[in-house]
C-alpha positions in Angstrom: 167.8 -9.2 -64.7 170.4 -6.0 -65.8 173.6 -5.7 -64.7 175.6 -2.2 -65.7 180.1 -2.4 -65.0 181.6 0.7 -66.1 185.1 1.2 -66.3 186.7 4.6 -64.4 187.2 7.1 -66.7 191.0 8.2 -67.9 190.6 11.7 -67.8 190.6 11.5 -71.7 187.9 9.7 -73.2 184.0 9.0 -71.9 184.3 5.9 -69.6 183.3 2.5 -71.4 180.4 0.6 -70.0 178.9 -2.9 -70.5 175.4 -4.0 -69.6 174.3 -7.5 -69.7 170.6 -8.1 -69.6 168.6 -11.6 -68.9 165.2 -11.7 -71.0 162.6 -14.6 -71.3 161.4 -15.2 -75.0 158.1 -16.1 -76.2 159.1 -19.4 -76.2 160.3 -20.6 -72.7 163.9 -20.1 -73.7 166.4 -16.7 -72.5 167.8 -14.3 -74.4 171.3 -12.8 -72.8 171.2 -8.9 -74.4 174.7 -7.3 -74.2 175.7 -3.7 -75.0 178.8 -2.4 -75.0 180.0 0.9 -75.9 181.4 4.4 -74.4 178.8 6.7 -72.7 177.7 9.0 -74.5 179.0 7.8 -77.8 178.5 4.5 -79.9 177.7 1.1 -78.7 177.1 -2.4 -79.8 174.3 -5.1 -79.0 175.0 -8.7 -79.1 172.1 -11.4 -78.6 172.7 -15.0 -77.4 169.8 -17.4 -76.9 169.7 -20.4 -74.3 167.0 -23.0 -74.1 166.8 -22.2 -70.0 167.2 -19.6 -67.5 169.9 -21.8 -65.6 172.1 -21.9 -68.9 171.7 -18.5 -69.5 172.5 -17.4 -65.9 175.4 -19.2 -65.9 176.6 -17.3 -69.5 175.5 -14.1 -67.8 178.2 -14.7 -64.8 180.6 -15.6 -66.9 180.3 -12.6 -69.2 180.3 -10.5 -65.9 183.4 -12.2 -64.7 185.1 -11.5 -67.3 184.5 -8.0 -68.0 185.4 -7.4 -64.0 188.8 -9.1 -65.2 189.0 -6.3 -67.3 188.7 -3.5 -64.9 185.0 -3.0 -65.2 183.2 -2.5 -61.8 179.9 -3.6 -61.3 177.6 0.0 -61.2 174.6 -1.0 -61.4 172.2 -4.5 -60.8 168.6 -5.1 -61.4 166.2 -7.9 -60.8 165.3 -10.2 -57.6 167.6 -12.9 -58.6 170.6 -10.6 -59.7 173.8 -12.5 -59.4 176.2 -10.4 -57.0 
């Protein structure tokens, strides 16, 4: 599961984008992947791990809602059970 917000662009700088990004481990537990960073330039990747998929879905969501808070807007989503 991948979900890609992007802010609009200022006229100024390279828009900002965030993409969070749902992955099983080898283990049964999740990992939550998120990258942040301006397109084009530098970014950053943060790893979280949850012991299950419903845990992790729900940190996904909340992660999305609150970038969308912040005047990202949802570009881009990935994956048959893709939170819309």
């Amino acid at each position: 599961m991948r979900l890609l917000l992007q802010q609009r662009p200022d006229g100024h700088e390279a828009p900002r984008f965030v993409q969070l990004q749902l992955q099983p481990d080898l283990l049964g537990g999740w990992t939550l992947l998120r990258e942040t960073g301006q397109i084009g330039g530098r970014s950053s990747l943060r790893k979280e791990l949850y012991a299950d998929q419903n845990s992790a879905i729900t940190a996904l969501e909340a992660a999305r809602d609150q970038q969308i808070k912040r005047g990202f807007q949802l570009v881009f989503a990935q994956g048959a059970d893709a939170p819309r």
